[in-house]
C-alpha positions as CSV (number, residue, x, y, z in Angstrom):
1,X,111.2,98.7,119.4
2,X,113.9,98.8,116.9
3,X,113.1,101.5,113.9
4,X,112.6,99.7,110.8
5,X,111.0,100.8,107.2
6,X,107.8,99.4,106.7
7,X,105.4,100.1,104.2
8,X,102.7,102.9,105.1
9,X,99.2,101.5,106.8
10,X,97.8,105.1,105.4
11,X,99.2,104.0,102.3
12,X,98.0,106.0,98.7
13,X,99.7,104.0,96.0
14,X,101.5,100.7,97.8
15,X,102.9,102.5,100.8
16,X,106.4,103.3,99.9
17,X,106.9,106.6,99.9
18,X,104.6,107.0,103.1
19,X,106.8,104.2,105.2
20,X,110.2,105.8,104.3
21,X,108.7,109.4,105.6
22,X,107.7,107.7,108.6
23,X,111.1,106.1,108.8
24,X,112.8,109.4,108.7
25,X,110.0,111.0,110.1
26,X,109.4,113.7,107.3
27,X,106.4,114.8,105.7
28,X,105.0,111.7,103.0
29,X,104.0,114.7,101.0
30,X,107.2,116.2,100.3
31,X,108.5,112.2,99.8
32,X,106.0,111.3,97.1
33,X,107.0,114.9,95.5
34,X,110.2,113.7,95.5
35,X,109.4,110.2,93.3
36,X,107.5,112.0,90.7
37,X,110.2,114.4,90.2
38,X,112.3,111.5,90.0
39,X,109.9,109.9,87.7
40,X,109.8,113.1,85.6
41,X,113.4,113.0,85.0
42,X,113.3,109.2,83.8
43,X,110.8,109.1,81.9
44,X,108.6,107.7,84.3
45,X,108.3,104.0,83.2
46,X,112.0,103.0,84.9
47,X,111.0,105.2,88.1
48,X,107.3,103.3,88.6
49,X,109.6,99.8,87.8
50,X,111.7,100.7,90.8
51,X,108.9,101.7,92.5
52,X,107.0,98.2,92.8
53,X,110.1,96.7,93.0
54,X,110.1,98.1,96.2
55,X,106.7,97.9,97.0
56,X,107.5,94.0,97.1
57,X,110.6,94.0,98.7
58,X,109.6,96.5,101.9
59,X,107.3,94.1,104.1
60,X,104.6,95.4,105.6
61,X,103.8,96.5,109.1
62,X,102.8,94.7,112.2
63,X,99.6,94.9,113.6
64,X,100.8,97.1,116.6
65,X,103.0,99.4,114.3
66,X,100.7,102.6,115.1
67,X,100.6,102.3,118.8
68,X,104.3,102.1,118.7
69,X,104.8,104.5,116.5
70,X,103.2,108.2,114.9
71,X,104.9,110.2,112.3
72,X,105.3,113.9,114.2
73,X,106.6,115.7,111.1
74,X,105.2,118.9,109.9
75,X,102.8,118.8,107.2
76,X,102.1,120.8,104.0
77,X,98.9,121.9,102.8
78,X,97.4,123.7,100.0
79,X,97.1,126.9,101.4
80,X,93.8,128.8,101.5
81,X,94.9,131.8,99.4
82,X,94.2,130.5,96.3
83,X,95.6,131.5,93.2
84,X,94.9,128.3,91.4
85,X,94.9,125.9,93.6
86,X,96.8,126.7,96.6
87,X,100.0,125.1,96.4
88,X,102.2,128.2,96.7
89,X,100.3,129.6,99.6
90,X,100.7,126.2,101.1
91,X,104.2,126.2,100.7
92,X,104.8,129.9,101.5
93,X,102.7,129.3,105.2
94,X,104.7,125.7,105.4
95,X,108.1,128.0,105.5
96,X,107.2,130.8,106.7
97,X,107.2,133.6,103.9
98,X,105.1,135.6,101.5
99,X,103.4,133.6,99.1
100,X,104.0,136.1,96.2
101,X,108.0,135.1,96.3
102,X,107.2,131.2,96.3
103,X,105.1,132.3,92.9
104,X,107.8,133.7,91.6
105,X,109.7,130.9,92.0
106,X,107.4,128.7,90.5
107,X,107.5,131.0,87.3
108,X,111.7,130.8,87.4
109,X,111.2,127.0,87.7
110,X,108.9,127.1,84.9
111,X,111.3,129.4,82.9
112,X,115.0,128.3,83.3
113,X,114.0,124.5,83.9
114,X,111.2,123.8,82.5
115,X,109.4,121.6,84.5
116,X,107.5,124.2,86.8
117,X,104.2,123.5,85.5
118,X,105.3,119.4,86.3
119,X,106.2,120.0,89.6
120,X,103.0,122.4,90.9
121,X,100.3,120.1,89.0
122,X,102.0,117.2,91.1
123,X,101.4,119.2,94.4
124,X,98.0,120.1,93.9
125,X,97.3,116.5,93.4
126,X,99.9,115.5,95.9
127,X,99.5,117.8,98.9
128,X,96.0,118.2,101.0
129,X,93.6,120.6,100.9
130,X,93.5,123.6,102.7
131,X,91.4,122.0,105.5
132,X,94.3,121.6,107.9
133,X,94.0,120.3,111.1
134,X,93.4,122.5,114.3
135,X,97.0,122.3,115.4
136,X,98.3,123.2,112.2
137,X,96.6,126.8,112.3
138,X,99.3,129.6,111.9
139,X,99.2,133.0,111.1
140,X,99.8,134.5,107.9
141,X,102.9,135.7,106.9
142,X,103.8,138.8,108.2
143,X,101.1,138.7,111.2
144,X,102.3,137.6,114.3
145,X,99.5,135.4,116.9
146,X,99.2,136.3,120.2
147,X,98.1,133.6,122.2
148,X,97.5,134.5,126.8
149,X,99.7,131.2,128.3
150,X,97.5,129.2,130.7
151,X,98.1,130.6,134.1
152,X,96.8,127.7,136.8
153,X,95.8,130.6,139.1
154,X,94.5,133.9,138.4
155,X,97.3,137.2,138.9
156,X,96.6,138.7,142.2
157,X,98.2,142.2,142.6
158,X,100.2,141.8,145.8
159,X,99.3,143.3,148.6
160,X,100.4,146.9,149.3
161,X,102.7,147.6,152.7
162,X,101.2,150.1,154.7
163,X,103.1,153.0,154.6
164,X,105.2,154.0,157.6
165,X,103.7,156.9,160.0
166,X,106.0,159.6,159.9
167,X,107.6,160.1,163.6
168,X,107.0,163.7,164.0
169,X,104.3,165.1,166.5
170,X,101.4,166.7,163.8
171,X,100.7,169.1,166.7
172,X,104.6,170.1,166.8
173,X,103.9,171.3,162.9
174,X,102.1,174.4,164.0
């Protein structure tokens, strides 16, 4: 089956931005973060224009798209350290690093830009709660998981050679 964009069956507004994540198989979170920040920086009525636009123009998917195909990308979550509501300790465990520096940059963003409060009120609406799904579990930053590999037999010590008899006579000793 040939890859083509179709809009999202798990769709939240139309489909759009979820269809082009699948199509570049990325996370529809981080895609719809993308459009409002687009939006923000238009001021938002030309950005939702294009939007249906394209909502009419991408068609949507057969009825066998989802056996055929499954979005594998990584996923963010809200993270549950909270602060306020979880987005920097979502994307802090999403990349790997302490939460406290992905605050920080949200207060730069906030500062030099402007638009920092924009951008983390769109992700706590945007991203998922902190109830992430089994396979998602990590360890915190800085703490390392130790998981025992399946083995498909138990270790058996091996067996010990019997040591060699010496070759002298004990009564030759005396």
């Amino acid at each position: 089956m040939n890859k083509r964009l179709y809009c999202s069956p798990d769709r939240k507004l139309c489909g759009v931005c979820g269809g082009i994540a699948d199509y570049f198989n990325v996370d529809p979170s981080l895609v719809r973060l993308i459009a409002v920040e687009i939006a923000f920086f238009t001021a938002i009525i030309p950005s939702l224009l294009v939007y249906f636009i394209v909502a009419l123009v991408i068609p949507q998917p057969p009825e066998d798209y989802a056996q055929h195909y499954q979005n594998t990308a990584r996923r963010f979550y809200r993270g549950p350290e909270k602060k306020l509501a979880g987005v920097c300790s979502g994307i802090a465990n999403y990349l790997n690093m302490d939460p406290t520096l992905v605050r920080l940059l949200f207060v730069l963003l906030f500062l030099i830009v402007g638009n920092g409060l924009y951008t983390y009120i769109a992700c706590a609406i945007i991203f998922p709660s902190a109830e992430a799904p089994q396979d998602y579990a990590q360890p915190p930053y800085g703490q390392q998981q130790y998981t025992q590999p399946p083995y498909e037999q138990p270790y058996e010590q091996p067996a010990q050679e019997p040591q060699a008899e010496s070759t002298q006579d004990p009564s030759a000793q005396a």
